[in-house]
C-alpha positions as CSV (number, residue, x, y, z in Angstrom):
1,X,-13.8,-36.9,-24.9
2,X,-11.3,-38.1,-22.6
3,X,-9.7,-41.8,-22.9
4,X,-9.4,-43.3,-20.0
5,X,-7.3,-46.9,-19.1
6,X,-7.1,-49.2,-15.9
7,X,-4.9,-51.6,-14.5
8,X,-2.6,-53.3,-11.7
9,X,1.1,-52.5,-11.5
10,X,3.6,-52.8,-9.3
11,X,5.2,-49.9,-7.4
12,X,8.7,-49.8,-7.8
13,X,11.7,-47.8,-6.6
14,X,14.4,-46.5,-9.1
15,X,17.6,-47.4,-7.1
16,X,19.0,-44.5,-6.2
17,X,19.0,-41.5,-3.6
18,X,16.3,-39.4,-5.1
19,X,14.1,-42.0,-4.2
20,X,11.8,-41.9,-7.6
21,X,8.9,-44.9,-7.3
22,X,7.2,-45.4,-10.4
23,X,4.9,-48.0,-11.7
24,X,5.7,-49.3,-15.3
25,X,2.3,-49.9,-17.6
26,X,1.5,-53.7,-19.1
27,X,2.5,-54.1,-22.3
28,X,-0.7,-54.4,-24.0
29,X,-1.9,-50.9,-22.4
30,X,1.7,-49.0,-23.9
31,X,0.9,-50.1,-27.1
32,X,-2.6,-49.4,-26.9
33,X,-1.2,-45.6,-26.2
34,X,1.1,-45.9,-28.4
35,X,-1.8,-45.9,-31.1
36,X,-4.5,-43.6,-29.1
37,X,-1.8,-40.5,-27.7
38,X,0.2,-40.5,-30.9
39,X,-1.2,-36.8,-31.6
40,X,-0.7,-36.1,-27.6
41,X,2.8,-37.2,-27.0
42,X,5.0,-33.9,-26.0
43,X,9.1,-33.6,-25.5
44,X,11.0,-37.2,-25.6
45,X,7.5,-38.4,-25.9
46,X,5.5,-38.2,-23.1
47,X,2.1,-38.0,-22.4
48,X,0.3,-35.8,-20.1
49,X,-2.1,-37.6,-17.8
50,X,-4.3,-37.7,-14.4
51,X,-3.7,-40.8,-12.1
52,X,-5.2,-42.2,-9.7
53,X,-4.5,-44.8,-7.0
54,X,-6.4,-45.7,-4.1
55,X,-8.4,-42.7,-4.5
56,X,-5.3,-39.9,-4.7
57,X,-5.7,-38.1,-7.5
58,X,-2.7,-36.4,-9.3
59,X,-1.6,-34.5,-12.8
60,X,1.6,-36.2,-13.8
61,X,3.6,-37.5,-17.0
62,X,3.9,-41.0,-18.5
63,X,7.4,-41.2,-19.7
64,X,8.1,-44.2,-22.1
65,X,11.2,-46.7,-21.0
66,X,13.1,-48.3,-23.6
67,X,14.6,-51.0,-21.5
68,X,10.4,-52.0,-20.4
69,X,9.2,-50.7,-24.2
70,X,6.3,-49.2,-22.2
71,X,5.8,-46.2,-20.5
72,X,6.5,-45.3,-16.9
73,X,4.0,-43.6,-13.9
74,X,6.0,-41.7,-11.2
75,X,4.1,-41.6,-7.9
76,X,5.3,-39.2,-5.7
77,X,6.0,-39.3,-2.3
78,X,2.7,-37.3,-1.8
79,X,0.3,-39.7,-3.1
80,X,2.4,-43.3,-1.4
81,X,2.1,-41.6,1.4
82,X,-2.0,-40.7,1.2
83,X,-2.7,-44.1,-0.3
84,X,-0.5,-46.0,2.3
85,X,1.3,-47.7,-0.9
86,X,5.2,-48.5,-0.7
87,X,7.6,-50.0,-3.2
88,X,6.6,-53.9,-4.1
89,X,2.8,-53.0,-3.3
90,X,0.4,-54.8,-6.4
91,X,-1.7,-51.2,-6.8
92,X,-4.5,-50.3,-9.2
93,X,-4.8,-47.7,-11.4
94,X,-6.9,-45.0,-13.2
95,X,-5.5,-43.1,-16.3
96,X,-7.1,-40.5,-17.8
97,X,-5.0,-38.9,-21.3
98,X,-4.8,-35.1,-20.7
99,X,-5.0,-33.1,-24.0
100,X,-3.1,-29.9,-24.2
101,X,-0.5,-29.1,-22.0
């Protein structure tokens, strides 16, 4: 079985060249992972996940964020572009925990 989470997040851009955009989860929903993907968490504890916004579907990481205490979605360039999403857009999302990895 295969959990799966939703929500609305803001796409934001790390400020720097690279030009990362990521969307950092609520509160509630990191600590709800915190408790469901403690036996899934891999290297500096991330967890493995499919994503989806506006219909682009991706395999990616959640990486946790100390400064937010939550975890952080990258969206690549890829999928902003496909889902007409840019940085300060209010986006929903779909989360599903991969296992393995």
């Amino acid at each position: 079985m295969t959990a799966s989470y939703s929500f609305r997040g803001e796409l934001w851009h790390y400020p720097e060249a690279a030009g990362w955009h990521f969307i950092t989860l609520p509160p509630d929903l990191a600590d709800e992972l915190q408790d469901d993907a403690a036996p899934l968490r891999k290297a500096f504890g991330s967890l493995k996940v499919s994503a989806s916004i506006a219909g682009q579907r991706w395999s990616t990481s959640l990486f946790p964020d100390s400064k937010s205490r939550s975890y952080l979605l990258p969206v690549k360039k890829e999928v902003r572009a496909a889902a007409g999403i840019s940085a300060g857009d209010e986006v929903d999302v779909e989360l599903d925990l991969e296992p393995g990895g």
